[in-house]
N, CA, C and O atoms as CSV, one atom per row, in Angstrom:
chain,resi,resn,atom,element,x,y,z
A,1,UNK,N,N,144.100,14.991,129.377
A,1,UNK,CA,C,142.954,14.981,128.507
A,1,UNK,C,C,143.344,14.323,127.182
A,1,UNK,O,O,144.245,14.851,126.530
A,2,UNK,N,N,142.809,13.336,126.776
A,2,UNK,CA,C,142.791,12.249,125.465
A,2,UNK,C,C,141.592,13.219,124.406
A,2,UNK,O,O,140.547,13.621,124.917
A,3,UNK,N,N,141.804,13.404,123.439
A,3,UNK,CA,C,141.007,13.828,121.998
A,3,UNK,C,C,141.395,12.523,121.336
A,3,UNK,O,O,142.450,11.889,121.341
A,4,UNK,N,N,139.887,12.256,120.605
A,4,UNK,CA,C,140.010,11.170,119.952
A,4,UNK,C,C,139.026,11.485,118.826
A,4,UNK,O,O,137.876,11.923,118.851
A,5,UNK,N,N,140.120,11.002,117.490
A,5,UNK,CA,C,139.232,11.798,115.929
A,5,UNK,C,C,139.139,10.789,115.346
A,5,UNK,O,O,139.997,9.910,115.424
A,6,UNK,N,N,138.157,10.704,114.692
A,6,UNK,CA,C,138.201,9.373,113.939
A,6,UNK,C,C,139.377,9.653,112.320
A,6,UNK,O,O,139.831,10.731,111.936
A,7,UNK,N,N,139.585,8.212,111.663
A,7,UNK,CA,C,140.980,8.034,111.209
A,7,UNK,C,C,140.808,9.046,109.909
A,7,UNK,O,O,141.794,9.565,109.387
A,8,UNK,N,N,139.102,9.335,109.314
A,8,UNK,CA,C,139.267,9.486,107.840
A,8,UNK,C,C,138.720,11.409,108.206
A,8,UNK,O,O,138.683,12.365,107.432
A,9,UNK,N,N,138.314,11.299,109.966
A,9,UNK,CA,C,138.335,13.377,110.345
A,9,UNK,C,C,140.169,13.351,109.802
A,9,UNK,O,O,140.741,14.141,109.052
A,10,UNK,N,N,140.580,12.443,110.337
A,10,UNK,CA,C,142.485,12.728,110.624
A,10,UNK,C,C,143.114,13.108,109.125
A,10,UNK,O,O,143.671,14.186,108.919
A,11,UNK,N,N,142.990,12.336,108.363
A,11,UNK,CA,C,142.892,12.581,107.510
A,11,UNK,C,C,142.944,13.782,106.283
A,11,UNK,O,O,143.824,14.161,105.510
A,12,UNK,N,N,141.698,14.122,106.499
A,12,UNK,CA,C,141.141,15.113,106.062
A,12,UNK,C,C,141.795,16.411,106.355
A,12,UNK,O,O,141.996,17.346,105.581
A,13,UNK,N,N,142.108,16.297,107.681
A,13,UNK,CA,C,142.950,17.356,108.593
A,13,UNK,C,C,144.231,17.418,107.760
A,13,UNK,O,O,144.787,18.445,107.370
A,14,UNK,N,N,144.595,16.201,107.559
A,14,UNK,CA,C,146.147,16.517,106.993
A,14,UNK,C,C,146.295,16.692,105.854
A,14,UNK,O,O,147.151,17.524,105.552
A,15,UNK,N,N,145.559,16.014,104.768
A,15,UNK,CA,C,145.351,16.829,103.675
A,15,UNK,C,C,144.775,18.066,103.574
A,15,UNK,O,O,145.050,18.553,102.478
A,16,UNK,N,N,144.048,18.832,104.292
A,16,UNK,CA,C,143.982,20.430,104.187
A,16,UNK,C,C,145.248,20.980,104.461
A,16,UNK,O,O,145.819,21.750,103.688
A,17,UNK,N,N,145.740,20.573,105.635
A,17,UNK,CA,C,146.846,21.030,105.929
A,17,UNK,C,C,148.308,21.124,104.762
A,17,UNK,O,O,149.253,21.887,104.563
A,18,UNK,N,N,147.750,19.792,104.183
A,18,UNK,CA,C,148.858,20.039,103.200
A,18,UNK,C,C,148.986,20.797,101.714
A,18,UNK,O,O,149.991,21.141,101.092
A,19,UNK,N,N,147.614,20.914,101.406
A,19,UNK,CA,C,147.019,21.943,101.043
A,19,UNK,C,C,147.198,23.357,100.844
A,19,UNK,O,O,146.968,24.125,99.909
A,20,UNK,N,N,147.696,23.474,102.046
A,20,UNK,CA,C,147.725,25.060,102.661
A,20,UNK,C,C,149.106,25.274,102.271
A,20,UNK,O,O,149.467,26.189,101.530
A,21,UNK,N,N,149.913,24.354,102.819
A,21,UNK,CA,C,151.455,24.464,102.820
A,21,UNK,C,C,151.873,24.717,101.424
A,21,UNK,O,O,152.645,25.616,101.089
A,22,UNK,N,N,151.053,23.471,100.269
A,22,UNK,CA,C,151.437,23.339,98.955
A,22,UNK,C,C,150.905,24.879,98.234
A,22,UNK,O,O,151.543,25.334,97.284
A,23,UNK,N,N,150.184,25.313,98.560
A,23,UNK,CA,C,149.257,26.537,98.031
A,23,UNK,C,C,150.223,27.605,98.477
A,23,UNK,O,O,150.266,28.652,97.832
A,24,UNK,N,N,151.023,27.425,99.558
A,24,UNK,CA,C,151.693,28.847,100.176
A,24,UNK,C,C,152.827,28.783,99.912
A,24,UNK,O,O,153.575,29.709,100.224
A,25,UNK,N,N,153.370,27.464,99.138
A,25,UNK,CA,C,154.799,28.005,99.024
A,25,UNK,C,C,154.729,27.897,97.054
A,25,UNK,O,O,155.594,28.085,96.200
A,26,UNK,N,N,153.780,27.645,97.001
A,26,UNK,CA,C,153.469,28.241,95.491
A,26,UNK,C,C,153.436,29.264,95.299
A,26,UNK,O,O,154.325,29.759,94.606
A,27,UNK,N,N,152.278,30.153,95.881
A,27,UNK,CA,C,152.244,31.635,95.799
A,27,UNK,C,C,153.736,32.507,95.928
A,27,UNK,O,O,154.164,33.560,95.458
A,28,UNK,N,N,154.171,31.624,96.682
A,28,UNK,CA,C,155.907,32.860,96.689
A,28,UNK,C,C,156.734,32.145,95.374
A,28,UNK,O,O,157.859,32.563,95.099
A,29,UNK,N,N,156.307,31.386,94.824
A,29,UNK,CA,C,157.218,31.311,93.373
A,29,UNK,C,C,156.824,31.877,92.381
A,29,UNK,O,O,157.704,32.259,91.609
A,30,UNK,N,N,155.095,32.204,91.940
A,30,UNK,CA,C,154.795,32.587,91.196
A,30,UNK,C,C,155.302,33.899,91.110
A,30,UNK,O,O,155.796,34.381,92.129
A,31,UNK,N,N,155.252,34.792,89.707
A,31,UNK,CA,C,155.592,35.725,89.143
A,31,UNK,C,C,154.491,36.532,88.665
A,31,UNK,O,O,153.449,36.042,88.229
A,32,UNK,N,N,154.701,37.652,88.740
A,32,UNK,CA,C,153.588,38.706,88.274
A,32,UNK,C,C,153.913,39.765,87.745
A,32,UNK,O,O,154.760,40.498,88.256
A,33,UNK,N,N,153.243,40.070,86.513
A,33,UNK,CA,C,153.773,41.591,85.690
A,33,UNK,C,C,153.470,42.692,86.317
A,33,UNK,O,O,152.803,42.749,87.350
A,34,UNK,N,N,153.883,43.494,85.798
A,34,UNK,CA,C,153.725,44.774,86.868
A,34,UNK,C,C,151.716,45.322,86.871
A,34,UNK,O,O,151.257,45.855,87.881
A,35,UNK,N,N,151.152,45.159,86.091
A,35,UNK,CA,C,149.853,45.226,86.444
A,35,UNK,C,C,149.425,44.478,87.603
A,35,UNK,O,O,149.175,44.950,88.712
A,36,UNK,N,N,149.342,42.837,87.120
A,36,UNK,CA,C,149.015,41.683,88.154
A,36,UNK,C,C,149.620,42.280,89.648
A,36,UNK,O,O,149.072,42.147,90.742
A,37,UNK,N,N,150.740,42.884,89.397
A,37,UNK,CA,C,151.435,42.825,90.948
A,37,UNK,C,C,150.959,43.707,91.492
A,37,UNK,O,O,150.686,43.588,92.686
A,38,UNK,N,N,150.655,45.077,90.698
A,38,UNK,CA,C,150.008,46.388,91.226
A,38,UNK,C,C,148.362,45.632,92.045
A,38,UNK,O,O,148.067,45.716,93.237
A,39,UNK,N,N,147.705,45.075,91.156
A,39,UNK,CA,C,146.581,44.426,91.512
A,39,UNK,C,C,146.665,43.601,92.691
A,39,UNK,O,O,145.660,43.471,93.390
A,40,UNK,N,N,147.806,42.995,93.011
A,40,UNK,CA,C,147.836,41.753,94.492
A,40,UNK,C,C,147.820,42.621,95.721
A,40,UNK,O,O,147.153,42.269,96.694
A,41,UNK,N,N,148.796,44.181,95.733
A,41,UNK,CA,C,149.559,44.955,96.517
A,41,UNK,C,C,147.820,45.728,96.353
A,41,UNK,O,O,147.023,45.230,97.148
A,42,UNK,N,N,147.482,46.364,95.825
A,42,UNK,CA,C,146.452,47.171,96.188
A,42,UNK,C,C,147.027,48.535,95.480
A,42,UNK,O,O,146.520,49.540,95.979
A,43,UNK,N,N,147.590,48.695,94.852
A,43,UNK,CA,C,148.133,50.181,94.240
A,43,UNK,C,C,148.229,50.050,92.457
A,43,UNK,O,O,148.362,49.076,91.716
A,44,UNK,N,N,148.089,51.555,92.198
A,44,UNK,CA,C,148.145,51.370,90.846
A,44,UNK,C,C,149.900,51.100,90.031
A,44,UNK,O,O,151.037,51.367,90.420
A,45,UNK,N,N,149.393,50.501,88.864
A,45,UNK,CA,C,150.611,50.120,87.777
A,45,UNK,C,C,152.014,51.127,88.432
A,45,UNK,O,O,153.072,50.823,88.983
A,46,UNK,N,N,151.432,52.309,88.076
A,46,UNK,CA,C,152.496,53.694,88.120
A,46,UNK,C,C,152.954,53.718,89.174
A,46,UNK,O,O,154.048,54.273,89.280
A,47,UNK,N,N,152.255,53.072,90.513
A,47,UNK,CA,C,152.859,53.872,91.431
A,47,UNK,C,C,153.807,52.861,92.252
A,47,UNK,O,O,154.599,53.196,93.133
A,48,UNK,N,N,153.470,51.034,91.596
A,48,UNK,CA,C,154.239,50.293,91.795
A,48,UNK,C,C,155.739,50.658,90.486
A,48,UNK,O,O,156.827,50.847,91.030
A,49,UNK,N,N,155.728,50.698,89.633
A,49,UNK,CA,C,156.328,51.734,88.530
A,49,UNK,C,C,157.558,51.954,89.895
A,49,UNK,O,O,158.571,51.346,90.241
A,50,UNK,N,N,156.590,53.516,90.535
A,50,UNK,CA,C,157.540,54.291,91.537
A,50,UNK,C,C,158.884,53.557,92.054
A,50,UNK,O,O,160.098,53.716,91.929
A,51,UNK,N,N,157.705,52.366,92.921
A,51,UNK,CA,C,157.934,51.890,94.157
A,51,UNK,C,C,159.607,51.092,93.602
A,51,UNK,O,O,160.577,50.957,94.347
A,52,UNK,N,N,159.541,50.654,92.088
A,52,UNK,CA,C,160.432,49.866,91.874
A,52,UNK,C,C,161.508,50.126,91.714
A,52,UNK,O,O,162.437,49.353,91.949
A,53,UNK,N,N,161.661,51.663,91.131
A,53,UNK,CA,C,162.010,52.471,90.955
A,53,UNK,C,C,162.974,53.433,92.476
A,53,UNK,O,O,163.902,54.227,92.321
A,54,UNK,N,N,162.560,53.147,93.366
A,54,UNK,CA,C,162.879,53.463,94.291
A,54,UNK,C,C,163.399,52.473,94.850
A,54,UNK,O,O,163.701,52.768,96.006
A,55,UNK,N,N,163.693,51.267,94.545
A,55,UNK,CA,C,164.556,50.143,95.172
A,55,UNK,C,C,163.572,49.910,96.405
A,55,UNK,O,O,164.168,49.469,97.388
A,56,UNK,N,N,162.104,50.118,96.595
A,56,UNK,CA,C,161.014,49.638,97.549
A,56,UNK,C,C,160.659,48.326,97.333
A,56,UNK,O,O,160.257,47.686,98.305
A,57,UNK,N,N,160.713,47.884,96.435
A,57,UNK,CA,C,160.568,46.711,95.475
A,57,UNK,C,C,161.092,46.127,94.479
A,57,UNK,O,O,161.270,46.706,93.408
A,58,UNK,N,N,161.515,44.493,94.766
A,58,UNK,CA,C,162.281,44.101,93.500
A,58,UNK,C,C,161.792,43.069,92.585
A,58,UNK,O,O,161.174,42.047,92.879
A,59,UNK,N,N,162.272,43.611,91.075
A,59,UNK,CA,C,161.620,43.208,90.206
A,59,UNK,C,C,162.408,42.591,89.554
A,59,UNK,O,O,163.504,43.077,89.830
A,60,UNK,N,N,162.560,41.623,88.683
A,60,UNK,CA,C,163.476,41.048,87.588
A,60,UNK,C,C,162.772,40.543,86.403
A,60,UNK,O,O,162.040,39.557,86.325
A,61,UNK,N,N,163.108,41.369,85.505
A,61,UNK,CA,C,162.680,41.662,84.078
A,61,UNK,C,C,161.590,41.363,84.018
A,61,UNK,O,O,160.991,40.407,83.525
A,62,UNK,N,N,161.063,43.019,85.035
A,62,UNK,CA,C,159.958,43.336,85.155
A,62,UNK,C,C,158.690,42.911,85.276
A,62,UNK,O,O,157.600,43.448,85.077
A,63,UNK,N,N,159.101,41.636,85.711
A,63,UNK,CA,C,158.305,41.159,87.026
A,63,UNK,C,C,158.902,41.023,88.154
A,63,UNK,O,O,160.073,41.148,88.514
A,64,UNK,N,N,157.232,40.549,89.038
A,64,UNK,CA,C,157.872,40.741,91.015
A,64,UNK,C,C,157.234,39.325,91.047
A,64,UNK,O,O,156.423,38.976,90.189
A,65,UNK,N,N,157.668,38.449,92.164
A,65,UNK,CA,C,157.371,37.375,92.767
A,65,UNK,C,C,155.977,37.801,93.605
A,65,UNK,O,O,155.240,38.787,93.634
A,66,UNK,N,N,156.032,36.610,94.209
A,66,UNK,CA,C,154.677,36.668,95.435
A,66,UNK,C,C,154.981,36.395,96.633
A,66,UNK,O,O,154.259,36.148,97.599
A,67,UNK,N,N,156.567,36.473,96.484
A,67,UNK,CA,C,157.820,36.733,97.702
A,67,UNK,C,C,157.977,37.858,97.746
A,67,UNK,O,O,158.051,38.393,98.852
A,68,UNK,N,N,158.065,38.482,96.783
A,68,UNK,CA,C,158.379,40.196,96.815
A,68,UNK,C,C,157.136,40.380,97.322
A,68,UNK,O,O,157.123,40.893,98.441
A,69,UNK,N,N,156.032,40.103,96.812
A,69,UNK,CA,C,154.792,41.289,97.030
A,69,UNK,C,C,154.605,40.741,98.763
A,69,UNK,O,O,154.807,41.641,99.578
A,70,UNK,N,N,154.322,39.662,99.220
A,70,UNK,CA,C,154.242,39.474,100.496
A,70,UNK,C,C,155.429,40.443,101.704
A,70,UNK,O,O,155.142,41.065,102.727
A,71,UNK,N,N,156.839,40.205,101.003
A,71,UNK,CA,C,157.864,40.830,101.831
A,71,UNK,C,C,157.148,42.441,101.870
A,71,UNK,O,O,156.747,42.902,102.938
A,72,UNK,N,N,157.060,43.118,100.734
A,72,UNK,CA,C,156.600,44.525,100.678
A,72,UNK,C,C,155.203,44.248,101.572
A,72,UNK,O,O,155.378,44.866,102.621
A,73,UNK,N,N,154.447,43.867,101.594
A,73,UNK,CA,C,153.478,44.126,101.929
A,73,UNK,C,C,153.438,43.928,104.418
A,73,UNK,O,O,152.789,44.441,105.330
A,74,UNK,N,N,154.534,42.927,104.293
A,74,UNK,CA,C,154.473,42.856,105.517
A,74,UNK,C,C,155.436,43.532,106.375
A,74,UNK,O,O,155.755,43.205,107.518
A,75,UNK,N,N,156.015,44.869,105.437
A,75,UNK,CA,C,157.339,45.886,105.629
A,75,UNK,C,C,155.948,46.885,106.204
A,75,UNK,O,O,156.137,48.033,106.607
């Protein structure tokens, strides 16, 4: 079976695609204060506070990445 897209569908395809990639490996560099991060994770300030506190989560001078919050979140 042959699929056949025209050149500027193709295109389009690969710039979303690249898109996605550029957007997703951004999000794991960015940095977030402990509010922002409480806010991405779904829990309050304090109880990310806890979490950090408990070596559940790592922070460096007191912020977390969007590597951390993804890793925690898919633990």
């Amino acid at each position: 079976m042959i699929v056949t897209i025209e050149e500027s569908s193709l295109q389009n395809m690969l710039f979303q695609a690249a898109q996605l990639g550029a957007d997703k490996a951004i999000s794991a560099l960015v940095s977030y204060n402990i509010k922002d991060a409480a806010k991405q994770i779904g829990i309050t300030p304090k109880t990310l506070t806890k979490r950090i506190l408990e070596g559940k989560i790592k922070s460096v001078d007191g912020r977390i990445t969007g590597a951390e919050i993804k890793r925690y979140l898919e633990s």
